[in-house]
C-alpha positions as a LaTeX table, in Angstrom:
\begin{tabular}{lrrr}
\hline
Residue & $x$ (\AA) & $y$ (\AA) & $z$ (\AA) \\
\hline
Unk1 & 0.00 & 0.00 & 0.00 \\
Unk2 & 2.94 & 2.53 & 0.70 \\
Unk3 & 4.32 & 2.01 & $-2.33$ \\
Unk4 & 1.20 & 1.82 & $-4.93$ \\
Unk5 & $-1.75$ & 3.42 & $-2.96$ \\
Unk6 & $-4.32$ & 4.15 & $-5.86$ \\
Unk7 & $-2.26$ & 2.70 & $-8.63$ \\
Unk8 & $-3.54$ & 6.14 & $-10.38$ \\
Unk9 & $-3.26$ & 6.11 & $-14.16$ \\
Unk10 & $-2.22$ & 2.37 & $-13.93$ \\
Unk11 & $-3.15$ & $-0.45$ & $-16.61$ \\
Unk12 & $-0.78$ & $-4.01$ & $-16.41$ \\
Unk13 & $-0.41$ & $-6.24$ & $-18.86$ \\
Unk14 & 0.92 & $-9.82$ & $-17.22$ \\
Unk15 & 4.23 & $-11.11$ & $-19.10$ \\
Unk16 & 6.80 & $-13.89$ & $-17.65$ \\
Unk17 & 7.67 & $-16.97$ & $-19.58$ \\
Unk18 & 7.90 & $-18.58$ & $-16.83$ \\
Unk19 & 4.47 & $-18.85$ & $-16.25$ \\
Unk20 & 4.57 & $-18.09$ & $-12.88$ \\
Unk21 & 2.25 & $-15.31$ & $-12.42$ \\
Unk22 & $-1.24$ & $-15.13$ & $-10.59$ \\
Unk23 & $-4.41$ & $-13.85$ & $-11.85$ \\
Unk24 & $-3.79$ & $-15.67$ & $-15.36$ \\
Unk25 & $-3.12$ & $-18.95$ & $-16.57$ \\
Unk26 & $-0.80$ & $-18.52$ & $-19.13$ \\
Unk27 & 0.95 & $-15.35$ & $-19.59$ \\
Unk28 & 2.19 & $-14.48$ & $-23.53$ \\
Unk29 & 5.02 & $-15.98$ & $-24.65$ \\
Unk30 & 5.37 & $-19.27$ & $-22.42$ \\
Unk31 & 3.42 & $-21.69$ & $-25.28$ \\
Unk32 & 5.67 & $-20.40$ & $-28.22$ \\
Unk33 & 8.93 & $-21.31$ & $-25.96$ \\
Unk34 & 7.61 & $-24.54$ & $-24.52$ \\
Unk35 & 7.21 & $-25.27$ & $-28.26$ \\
Unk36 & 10.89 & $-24.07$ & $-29.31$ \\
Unk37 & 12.37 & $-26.04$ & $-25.86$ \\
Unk38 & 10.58 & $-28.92$ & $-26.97$ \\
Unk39 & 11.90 & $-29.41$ & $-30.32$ \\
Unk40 & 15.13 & $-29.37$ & $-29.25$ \\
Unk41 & 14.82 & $-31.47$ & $-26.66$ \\
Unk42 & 13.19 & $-33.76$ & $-29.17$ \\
Unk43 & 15.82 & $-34.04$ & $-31.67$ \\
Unk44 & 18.46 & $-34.42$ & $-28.56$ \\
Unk45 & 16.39 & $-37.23$ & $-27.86$ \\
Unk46 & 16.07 & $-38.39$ & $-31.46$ \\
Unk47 & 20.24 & $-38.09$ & $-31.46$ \\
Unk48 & 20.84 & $-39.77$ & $-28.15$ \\
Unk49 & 18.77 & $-42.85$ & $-29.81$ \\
Unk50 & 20.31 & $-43.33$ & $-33.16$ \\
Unk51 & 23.86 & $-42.85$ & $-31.80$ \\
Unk52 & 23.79 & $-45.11$ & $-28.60$ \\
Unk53 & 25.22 & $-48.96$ & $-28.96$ \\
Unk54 & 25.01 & $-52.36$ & $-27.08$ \\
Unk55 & 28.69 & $-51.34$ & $-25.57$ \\
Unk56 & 27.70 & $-47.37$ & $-24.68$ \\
Unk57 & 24.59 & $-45.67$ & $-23.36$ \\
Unk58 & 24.35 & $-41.79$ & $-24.83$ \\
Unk59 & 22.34 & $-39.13$ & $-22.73$ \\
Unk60 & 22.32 & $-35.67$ & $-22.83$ \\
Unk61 & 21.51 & $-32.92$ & $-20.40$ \\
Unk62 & 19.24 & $-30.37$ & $-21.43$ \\
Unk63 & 19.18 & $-27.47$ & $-19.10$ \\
Unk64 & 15.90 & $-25.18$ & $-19.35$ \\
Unk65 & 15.86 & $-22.07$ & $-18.97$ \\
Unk66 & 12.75 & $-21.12$ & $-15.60$ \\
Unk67 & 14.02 & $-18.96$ & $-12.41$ \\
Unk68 & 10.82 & $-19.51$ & $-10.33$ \\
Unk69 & 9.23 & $-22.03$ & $-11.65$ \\
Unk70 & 9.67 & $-25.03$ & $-13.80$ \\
Unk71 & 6.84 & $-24.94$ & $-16.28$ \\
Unk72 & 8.86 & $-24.66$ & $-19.44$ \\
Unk73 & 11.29 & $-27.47$ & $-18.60$ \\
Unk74 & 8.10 & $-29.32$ & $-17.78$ \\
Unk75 & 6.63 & $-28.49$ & $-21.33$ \\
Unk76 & 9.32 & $-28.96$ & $-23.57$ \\
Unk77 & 9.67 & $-32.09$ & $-21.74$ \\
Unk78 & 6.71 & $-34.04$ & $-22.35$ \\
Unk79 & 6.71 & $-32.17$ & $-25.94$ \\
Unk80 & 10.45 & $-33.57$ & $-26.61$ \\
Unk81 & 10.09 & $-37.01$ & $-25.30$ \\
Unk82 & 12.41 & $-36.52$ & $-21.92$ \\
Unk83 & 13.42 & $-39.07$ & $-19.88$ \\
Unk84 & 13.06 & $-37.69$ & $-16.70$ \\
Unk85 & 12.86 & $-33.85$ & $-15.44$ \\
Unk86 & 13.93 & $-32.58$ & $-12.81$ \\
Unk87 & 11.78 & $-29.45$ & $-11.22$ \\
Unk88 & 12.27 & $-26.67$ & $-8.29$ \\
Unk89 & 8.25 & $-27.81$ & $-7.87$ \\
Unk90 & 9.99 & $-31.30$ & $-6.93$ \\
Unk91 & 11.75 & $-30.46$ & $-3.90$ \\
Unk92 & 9.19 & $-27.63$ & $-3.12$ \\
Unk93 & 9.59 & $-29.08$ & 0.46 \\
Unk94 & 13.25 & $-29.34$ & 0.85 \\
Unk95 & 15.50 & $-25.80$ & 1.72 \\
Unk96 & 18.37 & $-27.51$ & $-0.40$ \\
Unk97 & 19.48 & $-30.29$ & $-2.33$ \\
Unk98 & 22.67 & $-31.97$ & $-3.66$ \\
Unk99 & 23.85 & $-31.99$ & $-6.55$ \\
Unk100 & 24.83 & $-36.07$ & $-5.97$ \\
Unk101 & 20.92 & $-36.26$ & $-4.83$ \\
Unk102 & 20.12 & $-35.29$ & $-8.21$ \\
Unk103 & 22.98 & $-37.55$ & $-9.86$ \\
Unk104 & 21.61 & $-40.50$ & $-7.76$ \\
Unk105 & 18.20 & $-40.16$ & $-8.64$ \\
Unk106 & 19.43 & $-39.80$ & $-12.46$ \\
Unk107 & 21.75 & $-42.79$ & $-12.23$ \\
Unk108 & 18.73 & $-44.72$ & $-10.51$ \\
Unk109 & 16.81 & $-44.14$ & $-14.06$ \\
Unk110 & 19.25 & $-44.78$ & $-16.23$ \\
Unk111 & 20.16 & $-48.54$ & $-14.83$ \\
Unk112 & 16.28 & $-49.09$ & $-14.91$ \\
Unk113 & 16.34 & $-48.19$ & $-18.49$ \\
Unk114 & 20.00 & $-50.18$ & $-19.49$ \\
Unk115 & 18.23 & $-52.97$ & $-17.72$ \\
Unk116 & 15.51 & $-52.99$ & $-20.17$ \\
Unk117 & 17.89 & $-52.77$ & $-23.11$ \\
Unk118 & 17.15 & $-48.85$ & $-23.61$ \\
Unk119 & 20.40 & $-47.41$ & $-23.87$ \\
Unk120 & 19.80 & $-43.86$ & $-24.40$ \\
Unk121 & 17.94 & $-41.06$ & $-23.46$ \\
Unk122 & 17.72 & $-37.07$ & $-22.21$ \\
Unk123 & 17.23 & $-35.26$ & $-18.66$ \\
Unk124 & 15.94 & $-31.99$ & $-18.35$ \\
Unk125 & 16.73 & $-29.65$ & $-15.41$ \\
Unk126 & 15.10 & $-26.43$ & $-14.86$ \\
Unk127 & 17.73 & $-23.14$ & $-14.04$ \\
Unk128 & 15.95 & $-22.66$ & $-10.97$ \\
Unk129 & 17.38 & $-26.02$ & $-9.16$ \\
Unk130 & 20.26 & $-23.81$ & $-8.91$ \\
Unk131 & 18.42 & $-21.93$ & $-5.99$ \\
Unk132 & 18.22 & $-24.85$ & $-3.84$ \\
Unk133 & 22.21 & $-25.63$ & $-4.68$ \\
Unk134 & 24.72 & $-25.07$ & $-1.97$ \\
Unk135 & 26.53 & $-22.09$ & $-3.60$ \\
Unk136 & 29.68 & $-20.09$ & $-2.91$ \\
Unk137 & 28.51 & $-16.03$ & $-1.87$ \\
Unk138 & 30.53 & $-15.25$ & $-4.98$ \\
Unk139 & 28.25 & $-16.61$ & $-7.35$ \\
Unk140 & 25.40 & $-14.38$ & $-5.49$ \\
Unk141 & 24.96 & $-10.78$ & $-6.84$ \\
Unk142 & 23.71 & $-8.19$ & $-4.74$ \\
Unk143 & 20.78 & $-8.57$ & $-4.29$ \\
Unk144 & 21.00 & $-12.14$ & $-2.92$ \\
Unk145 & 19.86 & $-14.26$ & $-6.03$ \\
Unk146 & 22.24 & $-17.13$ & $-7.60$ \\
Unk147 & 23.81 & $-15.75$ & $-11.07$ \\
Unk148 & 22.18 & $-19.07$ & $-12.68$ \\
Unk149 & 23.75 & $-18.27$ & $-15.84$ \\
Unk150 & 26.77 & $-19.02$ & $-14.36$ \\
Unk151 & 26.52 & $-21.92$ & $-12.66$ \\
Unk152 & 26.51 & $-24.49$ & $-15.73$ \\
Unk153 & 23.87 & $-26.73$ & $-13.66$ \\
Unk154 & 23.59 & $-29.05$ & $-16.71$ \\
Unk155 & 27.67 & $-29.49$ & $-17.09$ \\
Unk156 & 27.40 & $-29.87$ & $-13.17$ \\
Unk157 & 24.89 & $-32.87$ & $-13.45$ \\
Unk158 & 26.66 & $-34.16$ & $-15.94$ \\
Unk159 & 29.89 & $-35.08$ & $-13.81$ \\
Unk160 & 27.96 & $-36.22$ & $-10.70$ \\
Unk161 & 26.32 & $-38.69$ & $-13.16$ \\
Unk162 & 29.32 & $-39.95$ & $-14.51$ \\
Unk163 & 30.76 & $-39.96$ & $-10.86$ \\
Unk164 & 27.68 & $-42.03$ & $-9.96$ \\
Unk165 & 27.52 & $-44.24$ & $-12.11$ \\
Unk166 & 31.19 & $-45.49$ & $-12.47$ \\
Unk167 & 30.68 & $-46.03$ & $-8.39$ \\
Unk168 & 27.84 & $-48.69$ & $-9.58$ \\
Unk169 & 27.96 & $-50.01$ & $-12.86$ \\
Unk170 & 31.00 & $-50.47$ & $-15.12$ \\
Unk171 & 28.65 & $-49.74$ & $-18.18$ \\
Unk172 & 30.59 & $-46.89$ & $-20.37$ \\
Unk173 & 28.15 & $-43.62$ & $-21.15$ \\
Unk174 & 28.63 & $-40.43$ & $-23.06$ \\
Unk175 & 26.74 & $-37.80$ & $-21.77$ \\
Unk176 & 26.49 & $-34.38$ & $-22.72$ \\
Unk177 & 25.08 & $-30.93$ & $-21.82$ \\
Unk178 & 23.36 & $-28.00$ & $-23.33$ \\
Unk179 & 21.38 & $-25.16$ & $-22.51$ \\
Unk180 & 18.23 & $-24.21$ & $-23.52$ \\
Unk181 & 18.09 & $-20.59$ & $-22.80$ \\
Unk182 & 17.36 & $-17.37$ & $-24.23$ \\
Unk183 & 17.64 & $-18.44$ & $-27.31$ \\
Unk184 & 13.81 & $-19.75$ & $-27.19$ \\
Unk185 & 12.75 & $-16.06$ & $-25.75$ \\
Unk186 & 13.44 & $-14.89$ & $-29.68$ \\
Unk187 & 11.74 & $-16.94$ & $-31.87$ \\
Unk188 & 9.09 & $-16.77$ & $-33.71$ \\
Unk189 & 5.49 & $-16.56$ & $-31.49$ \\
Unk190 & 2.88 & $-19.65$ & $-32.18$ \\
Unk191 & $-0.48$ & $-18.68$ & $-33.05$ \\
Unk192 & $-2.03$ & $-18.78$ & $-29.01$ \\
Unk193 & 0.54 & $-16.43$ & $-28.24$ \\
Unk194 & $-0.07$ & $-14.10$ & $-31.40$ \\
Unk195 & $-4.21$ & $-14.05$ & $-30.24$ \\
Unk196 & $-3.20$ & $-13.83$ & $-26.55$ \\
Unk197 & $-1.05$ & $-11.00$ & $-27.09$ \\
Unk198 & $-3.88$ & $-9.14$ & $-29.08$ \\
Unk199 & $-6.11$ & $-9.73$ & $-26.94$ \\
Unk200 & $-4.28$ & $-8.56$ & $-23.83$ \\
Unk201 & $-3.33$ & $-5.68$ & $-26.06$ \\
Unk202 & $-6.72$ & $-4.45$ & $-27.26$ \\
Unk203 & $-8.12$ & $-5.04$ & $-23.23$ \\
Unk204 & $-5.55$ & $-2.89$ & $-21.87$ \\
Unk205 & $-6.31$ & $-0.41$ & $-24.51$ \\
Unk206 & $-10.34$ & $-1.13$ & $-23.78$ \\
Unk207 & $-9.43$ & $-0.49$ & $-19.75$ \\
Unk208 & $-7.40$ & 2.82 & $-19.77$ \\
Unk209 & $-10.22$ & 4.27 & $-22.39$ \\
Unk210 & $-12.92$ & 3.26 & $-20.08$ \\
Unk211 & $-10.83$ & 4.81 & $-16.88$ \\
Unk212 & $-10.56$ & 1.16 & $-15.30$ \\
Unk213 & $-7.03$ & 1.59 & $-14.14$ \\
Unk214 & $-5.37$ & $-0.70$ & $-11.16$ \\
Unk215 & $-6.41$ & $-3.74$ & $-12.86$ \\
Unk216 & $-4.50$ & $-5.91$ & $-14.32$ \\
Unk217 & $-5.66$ & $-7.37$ & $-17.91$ \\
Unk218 & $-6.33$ & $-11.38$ & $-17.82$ \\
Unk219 & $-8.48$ & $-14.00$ & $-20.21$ \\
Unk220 & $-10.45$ & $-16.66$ & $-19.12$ \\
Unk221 & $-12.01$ & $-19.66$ & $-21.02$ \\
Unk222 & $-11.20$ & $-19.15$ & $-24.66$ \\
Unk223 & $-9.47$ & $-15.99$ & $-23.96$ \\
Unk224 & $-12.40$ & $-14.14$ & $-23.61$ \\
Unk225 & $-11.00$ & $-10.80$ & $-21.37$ \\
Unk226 & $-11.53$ & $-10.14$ & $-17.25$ \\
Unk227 & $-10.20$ & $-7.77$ & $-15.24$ \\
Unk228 & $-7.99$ & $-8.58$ & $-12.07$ \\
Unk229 & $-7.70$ & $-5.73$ & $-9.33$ \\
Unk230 & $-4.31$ & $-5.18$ & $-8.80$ \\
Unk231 & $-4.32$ & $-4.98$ & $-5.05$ \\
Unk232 & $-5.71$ & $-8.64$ & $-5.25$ \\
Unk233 & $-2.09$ & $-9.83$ & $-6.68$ \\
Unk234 & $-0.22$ & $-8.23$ & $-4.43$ \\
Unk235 & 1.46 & $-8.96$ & $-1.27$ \\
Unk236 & 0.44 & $-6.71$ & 1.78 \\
Unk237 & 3.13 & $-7.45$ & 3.58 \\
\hline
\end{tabular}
């Protein structure tokens, strides 16, 4: 309240591709990523299956761009085939986790699937697992948030894999990592995000000519336009 106390003269239009915001379901520009991240997930998958042998497994690491929340790695994994993803959402409970948790639990899948003569495969891991990370303060920037950009997480899980799994099976892998980053941010929108976009557009537009500011635009159903008070999306506190 101190710092917006009539939100005077203000109309908001919603936009994180994260996904990650209240008051809407999907804000503009998550579906045409998710679509992007999923390709290329796909065709790592797609790679990791025509190049893996009887004598070597083949992975690779696809880390996913997602701060907050783990939508888009969730997405373009089920759109690209993944293996197994790995979430902030799945340790929502947890204050921190290990890097060799996550290598265990990876390792753990793996020898399920080289048991059942599938020898190749991808993991996705969303940025954001780098929040629950034991990091150095140098990798913090002022503010207190992890520089995720520079932690490599995927490169990361990558050698606590190969650390694991050398420790329990003498099965050779290659297994490598990529990002998935802001690359997807620039590419061409899909058409939901094209008629989202207009239509959060033209409501904003609709809202400050009809003097209905502190709201924030939304859709609901089949993107037919509402109105969300701002005060009800923010924190009091």
């Amino acid at each position: 309240g101190r710092l917006f106390p009539t939100f005077k003269g203000v109309v908001h239009v919603p936009k994180t591709i994260d996904k990650d915001y209240p008051g809407i379901d999907y804000t503009f520009g998550f579906m045409s990523a998710a679509d992007a991240a999923g390709e290329r997930v796909k065709a790592l998958h797609d790679d990791a299956k025509a190049t893996a042998t009887q004598s070597q497994l083949v992975y690779h690491i696809a880390e996913i761009m997602g701060r907050t929340a783990g939508w888009l790695c969730a997405a373009a994994s089920v759109y690209g085939q993944a293996t197994y993803a790995i979430d902030p959402e799945d340790y929502a409970n947890q204050k921190s986790v290990t890097m060799e948790d996550l290598a265990s639990n990876c390792v753990d899948v793996i020898l399920t699937r080289y048991h059942e003569n599938k020898n190749y495969g991808v993991i996705t891991i969303a940025e954001g697992l780098g929040d629950l990370l034991p990091i150095e303060a140098s990798i913090k920037d002022e503010y207190g948030h992890t520089r995720l950009g520079e932690l490599d997480l995927g490169g990361q899980l990558r050698d606590a894999i190969t650390q694991e799994l050398s420790k329990r099976s003498s099965v050779a892998i290659k297994i490598q990592s990529r990002s998935i980053g802001y690359d997807v941010r620039q590419i061409k929108p899909n058409i939901f995000d094209v008629l989202l976009c207009q239509r959060l557009g033209v409501s904003a537009v609709d809202a400050v000519l009809e003097n209905k500011f502190g709201h924030m635009v939304s859709v609901e159903g089949v993107l037919c336009p509402k109105l969300v008070p701002m005060r009800e999306l923010i924190d009091p506190n």
